[in-house]
C-alpha positions as CSV (number, residue, x, y, z in Angstrom):
1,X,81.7,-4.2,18.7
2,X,78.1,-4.2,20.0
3,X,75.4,-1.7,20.9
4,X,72.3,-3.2,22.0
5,X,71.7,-5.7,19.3
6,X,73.3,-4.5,16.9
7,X,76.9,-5.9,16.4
8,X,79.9,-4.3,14.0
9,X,82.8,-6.1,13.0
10,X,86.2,-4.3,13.8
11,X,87.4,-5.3,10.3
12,X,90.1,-3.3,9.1
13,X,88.5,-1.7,6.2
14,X,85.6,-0.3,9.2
15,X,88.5,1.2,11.6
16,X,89.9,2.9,8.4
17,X,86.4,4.6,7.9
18,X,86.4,5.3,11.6
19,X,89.5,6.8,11.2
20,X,88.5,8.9,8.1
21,X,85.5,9.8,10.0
22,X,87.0,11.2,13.0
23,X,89.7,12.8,11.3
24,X,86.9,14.7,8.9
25,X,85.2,16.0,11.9
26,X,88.5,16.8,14.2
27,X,89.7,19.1,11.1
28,X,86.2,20.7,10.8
29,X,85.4,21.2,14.5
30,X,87.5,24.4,14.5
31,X,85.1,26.2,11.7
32,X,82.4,25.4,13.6
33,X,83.6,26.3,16.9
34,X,84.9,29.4,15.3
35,X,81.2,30.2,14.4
36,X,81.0,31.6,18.0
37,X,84.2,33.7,18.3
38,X,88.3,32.1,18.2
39,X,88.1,31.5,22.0
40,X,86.5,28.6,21.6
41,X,89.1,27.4,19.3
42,X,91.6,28.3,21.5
43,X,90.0,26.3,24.2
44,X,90.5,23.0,21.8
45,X,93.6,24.2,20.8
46,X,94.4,23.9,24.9
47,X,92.7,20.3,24.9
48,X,94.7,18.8,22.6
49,X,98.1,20.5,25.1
50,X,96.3,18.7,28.1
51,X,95.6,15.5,26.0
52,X,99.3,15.8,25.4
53,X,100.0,16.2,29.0
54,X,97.8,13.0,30.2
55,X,99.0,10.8,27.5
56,X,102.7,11.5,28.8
57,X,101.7,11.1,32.1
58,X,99.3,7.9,31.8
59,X,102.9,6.1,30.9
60,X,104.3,6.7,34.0
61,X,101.1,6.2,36.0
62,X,98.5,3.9,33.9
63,X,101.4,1.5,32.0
64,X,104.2,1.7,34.9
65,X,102.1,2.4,38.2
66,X,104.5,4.8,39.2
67,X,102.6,7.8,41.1
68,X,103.7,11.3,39.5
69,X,102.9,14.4,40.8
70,X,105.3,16.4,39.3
71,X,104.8,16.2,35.7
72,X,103.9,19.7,35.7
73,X,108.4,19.9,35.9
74,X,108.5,18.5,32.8
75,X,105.7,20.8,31.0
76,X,107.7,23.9,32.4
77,X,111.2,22.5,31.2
78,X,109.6,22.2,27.7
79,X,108.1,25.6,27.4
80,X,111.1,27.7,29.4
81,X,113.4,25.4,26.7
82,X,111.8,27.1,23.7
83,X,111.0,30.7,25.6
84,X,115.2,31.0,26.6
85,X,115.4,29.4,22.6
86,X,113.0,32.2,21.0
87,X,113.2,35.4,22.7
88,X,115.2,38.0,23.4
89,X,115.6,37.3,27.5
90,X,119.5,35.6,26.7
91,X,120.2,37.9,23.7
92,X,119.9,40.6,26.0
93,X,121.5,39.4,29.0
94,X,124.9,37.9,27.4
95,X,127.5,39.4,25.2
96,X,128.6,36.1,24.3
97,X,125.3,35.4,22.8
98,X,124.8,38.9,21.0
99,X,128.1,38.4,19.7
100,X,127.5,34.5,18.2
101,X,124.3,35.1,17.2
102,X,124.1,38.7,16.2
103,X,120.4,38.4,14.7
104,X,119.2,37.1,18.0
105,X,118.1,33.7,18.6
106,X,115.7,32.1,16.5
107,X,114.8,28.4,16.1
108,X,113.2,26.1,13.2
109,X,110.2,23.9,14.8
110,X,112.4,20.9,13.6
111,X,115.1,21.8,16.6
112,X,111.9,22.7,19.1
113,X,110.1,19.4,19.2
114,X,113.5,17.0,19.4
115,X,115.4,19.3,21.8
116,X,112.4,19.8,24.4
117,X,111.2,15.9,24.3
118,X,115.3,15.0,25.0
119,X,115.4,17.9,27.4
120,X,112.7,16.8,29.3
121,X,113.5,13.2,29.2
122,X,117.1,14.4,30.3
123,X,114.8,15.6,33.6
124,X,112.9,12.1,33.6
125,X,115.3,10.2,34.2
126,X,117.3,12.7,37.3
127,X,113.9,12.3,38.6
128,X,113.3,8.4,38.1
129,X,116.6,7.7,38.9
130,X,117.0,8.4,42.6
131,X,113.9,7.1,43.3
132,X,113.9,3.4,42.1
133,X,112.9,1.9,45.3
134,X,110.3,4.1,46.0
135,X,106.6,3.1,45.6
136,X,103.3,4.6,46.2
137,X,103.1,7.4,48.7
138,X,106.9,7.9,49.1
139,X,107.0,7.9,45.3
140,X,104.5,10.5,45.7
141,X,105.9,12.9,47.6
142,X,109.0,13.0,46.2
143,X,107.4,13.8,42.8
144,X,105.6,16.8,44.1
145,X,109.0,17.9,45.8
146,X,110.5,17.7,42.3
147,X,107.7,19.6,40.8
148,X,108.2,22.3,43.3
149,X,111.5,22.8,43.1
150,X,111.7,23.2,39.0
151,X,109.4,25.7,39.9
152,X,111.1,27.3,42.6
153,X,114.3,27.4,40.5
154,X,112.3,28.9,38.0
155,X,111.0,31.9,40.3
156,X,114.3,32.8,41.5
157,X,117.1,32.3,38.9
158,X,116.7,36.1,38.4
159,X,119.8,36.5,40.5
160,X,122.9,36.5,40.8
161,X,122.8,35.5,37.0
162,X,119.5,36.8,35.2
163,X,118.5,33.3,33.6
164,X,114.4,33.2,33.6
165,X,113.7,36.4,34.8
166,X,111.9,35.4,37.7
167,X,107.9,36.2,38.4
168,X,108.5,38.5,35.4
169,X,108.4,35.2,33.2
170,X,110.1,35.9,30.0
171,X,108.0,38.1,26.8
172,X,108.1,38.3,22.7
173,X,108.4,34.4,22.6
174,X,108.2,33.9,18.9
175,X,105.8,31.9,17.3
176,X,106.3,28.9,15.3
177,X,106.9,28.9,11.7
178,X,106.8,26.1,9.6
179,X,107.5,25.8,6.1
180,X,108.1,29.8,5.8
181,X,104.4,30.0,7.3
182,X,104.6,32.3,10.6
183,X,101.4,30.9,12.7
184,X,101.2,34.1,14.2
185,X,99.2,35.5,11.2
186,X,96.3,34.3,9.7
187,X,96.0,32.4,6.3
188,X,94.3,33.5,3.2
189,X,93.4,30.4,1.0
190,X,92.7,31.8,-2.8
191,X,91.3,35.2,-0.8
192,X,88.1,32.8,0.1
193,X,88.8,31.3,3.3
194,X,90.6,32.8,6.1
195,X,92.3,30.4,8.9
196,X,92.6,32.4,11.8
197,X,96.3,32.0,14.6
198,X,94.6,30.2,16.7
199,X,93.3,27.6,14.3
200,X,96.7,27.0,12.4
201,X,98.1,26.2,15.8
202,X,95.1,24.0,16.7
203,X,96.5,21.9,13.5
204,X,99.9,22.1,14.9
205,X,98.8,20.5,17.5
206,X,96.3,18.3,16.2
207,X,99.4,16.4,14.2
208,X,101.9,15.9,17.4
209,X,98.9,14.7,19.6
210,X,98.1,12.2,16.8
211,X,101.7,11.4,16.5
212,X,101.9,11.1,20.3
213,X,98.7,8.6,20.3
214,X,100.2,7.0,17.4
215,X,103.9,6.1,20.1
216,X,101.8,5.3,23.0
217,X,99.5,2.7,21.3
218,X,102.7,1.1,19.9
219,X,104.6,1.6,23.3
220,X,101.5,-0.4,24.8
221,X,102.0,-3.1,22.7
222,X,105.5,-3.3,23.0
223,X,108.0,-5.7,24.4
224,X,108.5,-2.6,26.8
225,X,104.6,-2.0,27.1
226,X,104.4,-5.3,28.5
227,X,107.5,-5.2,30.8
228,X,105.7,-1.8,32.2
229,X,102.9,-3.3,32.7
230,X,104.2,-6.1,34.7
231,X,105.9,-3.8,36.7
232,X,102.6,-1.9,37.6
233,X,101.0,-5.4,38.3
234,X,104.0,-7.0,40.5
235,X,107.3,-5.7,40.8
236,X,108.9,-8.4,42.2
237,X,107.7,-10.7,39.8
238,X,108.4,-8.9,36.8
239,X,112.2,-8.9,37.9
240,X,112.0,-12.6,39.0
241,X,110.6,-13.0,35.5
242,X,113.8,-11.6,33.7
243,X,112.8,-7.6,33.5
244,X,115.3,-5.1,34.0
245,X,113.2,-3.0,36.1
246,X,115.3,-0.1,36.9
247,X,116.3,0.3,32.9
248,X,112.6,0.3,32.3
249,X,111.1,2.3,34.6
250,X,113.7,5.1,33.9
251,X,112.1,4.8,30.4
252,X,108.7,4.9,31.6
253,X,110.0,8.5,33.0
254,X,111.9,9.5,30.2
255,X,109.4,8.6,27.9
256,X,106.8,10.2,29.3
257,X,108.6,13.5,30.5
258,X,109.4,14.2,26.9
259,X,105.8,14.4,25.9
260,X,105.3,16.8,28.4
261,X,108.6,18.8,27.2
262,X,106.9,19.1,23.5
263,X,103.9,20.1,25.4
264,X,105.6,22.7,27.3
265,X,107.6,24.2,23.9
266,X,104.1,24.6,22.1
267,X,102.2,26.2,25.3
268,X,105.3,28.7,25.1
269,X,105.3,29.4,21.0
270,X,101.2,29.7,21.6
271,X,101.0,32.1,24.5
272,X,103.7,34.0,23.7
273,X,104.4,34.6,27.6
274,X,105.8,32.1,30.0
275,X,105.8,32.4,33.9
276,X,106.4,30.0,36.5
277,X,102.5,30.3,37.8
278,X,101.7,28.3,34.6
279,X,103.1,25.7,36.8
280,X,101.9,25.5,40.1
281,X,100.8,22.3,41.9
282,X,97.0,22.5,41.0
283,X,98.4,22.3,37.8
284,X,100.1,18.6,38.3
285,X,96.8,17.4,40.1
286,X,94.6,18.2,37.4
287,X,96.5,16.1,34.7
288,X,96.5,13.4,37.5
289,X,93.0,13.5,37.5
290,X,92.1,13.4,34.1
291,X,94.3,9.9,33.3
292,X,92.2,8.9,36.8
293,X,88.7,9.8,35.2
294,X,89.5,8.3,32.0
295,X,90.8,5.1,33.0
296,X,94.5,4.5,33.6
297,X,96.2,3.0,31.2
298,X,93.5,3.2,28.2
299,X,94.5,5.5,25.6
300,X,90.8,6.3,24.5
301,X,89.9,6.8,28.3
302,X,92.7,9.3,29.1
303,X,92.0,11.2,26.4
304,X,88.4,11.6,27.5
305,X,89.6,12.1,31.0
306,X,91.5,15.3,29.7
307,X,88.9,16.8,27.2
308,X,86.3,16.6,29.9
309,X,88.5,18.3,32.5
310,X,89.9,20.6,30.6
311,X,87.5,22.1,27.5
312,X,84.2,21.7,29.7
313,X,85.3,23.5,32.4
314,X,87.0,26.1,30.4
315,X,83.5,26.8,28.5
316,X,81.9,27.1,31.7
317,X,83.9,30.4,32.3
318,X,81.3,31.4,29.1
319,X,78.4,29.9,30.2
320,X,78.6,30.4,33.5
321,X,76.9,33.5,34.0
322,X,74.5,33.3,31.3
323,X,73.1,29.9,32.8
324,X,72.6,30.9,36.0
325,X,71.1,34.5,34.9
326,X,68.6,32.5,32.7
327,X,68.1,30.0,35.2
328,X,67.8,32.1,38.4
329,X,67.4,35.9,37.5
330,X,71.3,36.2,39.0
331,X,74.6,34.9,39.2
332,X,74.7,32.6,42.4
333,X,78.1,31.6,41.6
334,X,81.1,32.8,40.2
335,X,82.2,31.1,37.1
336,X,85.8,29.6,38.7
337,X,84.2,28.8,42.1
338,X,81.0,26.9,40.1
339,X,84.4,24.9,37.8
340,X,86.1,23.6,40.7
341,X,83.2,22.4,42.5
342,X,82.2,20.3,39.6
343,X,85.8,19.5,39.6
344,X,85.6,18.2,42.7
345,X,82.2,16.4,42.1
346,X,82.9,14.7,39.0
347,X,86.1,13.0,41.2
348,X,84.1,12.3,44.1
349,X,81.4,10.2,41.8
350,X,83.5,8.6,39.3
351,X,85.6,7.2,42.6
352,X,82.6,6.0,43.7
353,X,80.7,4.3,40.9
354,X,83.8,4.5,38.5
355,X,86.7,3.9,40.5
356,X,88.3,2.3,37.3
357,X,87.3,5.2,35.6
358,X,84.7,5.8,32.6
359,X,86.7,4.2,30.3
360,X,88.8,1.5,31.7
361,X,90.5,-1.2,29.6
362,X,88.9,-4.6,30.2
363,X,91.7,-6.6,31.9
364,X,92.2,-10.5,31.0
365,X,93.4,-13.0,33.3
């Protein structure tokens, strides 16, 4: 590794200290961001959902080069999984269910995380699998007509049969608990240190997105990494080669669906609330772009892609205002009008001077 002239070996013994480092600083970023109110924590706490998001996404588009924009399906299969799971919406709605489970339903974090990764894989692969053939634009669109119809369904299975509740979304989702330790409530350590909600579930979520990194890294270097990859490069090469293409890029859906599903189940133990607005197109388009921006198919680079379009806008809904007052004597523009024209800008120029995007892997012949 080498900045100017300086050069660092990437011994073993150094990428364990990296590790340490980073890890150090991830754990205490919280405290500090904390310093200046919890809704800064909750915006990491988001970050590390969307880096969730991208990473599951980035195997279907960076490894596989198949052109998802419907992922946002999988995210609301994942949270609606846990929000039917942990609130009262079926208990209320079906004797059957008040009679099996007369204390209502309530479910360990050990069923949420396995259940919504195989429910939403369950999805991947009725999405992959009628649209083998596809490529590119087709591809495309028949992603975003999946994603709009899991959200459809989702705004209108209120009747005849009462199943999501509609617009209404469903309420009283309960939090996670794990160990006996509700998440919900803050943490007295010794009566010295409190740890607010917002910051237990930011170390929730902390662990699955390093478990998450942890799979794809390993996937990437896989005997199914590689076959992805071929397929990405040259289709019809990689199954003149010997790949079983359609087995492997039902994978690539699977596998990257149930990220979003675990995604989805935390967003819906977090907020609480869940409503099919949380997944509306825009929604799909921005996790597109942030595996674009950060460089398809590079782990570090997605991860940047997602921190960058997710946490930096969302602080500029603080700072906005406060800028632009300093700055100009008034606010020339409101805070969400001012985030998606830097949106827009940051695509425009990375496609330009970028269009491998800020971190992309360096590719050997």
């Amino acid at each position: 590794m080498h900045w100017g002239n300086v050069s660092i070996p990437l011994t073993r013994r150094n990428a364990i200290v990296a590790a340490l480092v980073i890890g150090a600083a991830l754990l205490l970023l919280p405290f500090v961001a904390g310093l200046a109110g919890n809704a800064w924590i909750r915006i990491l706490a988001f970050a590390l959902l969307y880096i969730m998001l991208a990473l599951g996404l980035n195997i279907v588009v960076g490894y596989a080069g198949l052109l998802d924009l419907g992922y946002i399906a999988f995210y609301a299969v994942g949270a609606y999984m846990y929000g039917l799971l942990a609130s009262p919406h079926l208990f209320e709605q079906f004797e059957w269910i008040r009679v099996t489970f007369p204390n209502g339903l309530h479910n360990s974090i050990w069923l949420v995380i396995p259940l919504s990764a195989a429910l939403a894989a369950l999805f991947g692969v009725l999405l992959g699998a009628p649209t083998l053939k596809l490529r590119g634009d087709y591809l495309a669109i028949v992603t975003l007509g999946f994603g709009e119809i899991i959200r459809i369904f989702l705004n209108n299975l209120n009747a005849p049969i009462n199943l999501t509740n509609g617009p209404q979304g469903l309420t009283n989702i309960d939090p996670i608990t794990v160990g006996g330790l509700n998440l919900s409530r803050s943490m007295d350590i010794a009566g010295v240190i409190t740890i607010p909600s917002v910051q237990l579930y930011y170390y929730l979520f902390l662990l699955l997105t390093v478990a998450i990194i942890v799979i794809t890294v390993r996937l990437q270097d896989s005997r199914v990494g590689r076959a992805w990859i071929a397929i990405r490069e040259d289709e019809i090469a990689a199954k003149a080669m010997g790949i079983n293409t359609r087995n492997v890029k039902l994978l690539a859906f699977a596998m990257g669906a149930s990220f979003g599903g675990v995604s989805g189940a935390m967003f819906s133990a977090f907020q609480g609330f869940v409503s099919p607005e949380s997944f509306v197109l825009m929604e799909s388009i921005v996790i597109v772009a942030m595996v674009v921006l950060g460089g398809m198919g590079y782990v570090p680079g997605v991860i940047l892609g997602a921190v960058l379009l997710y946490a930096i806008p969302e602080a500029l809904r603080y700072l906005a205002k406060p800028l632009q007052e300093t700055l100009f004597g008034t606010e020339l523009l409101a805070p969400e009008a001012l985030r998606m024209l830097l949106f827009g800008l940051a695509m425009v120029v990375i496609m330009l001077y970028r269009p491998s995007g800020l971190l992309a892997p360096k590719r050997h012949l």
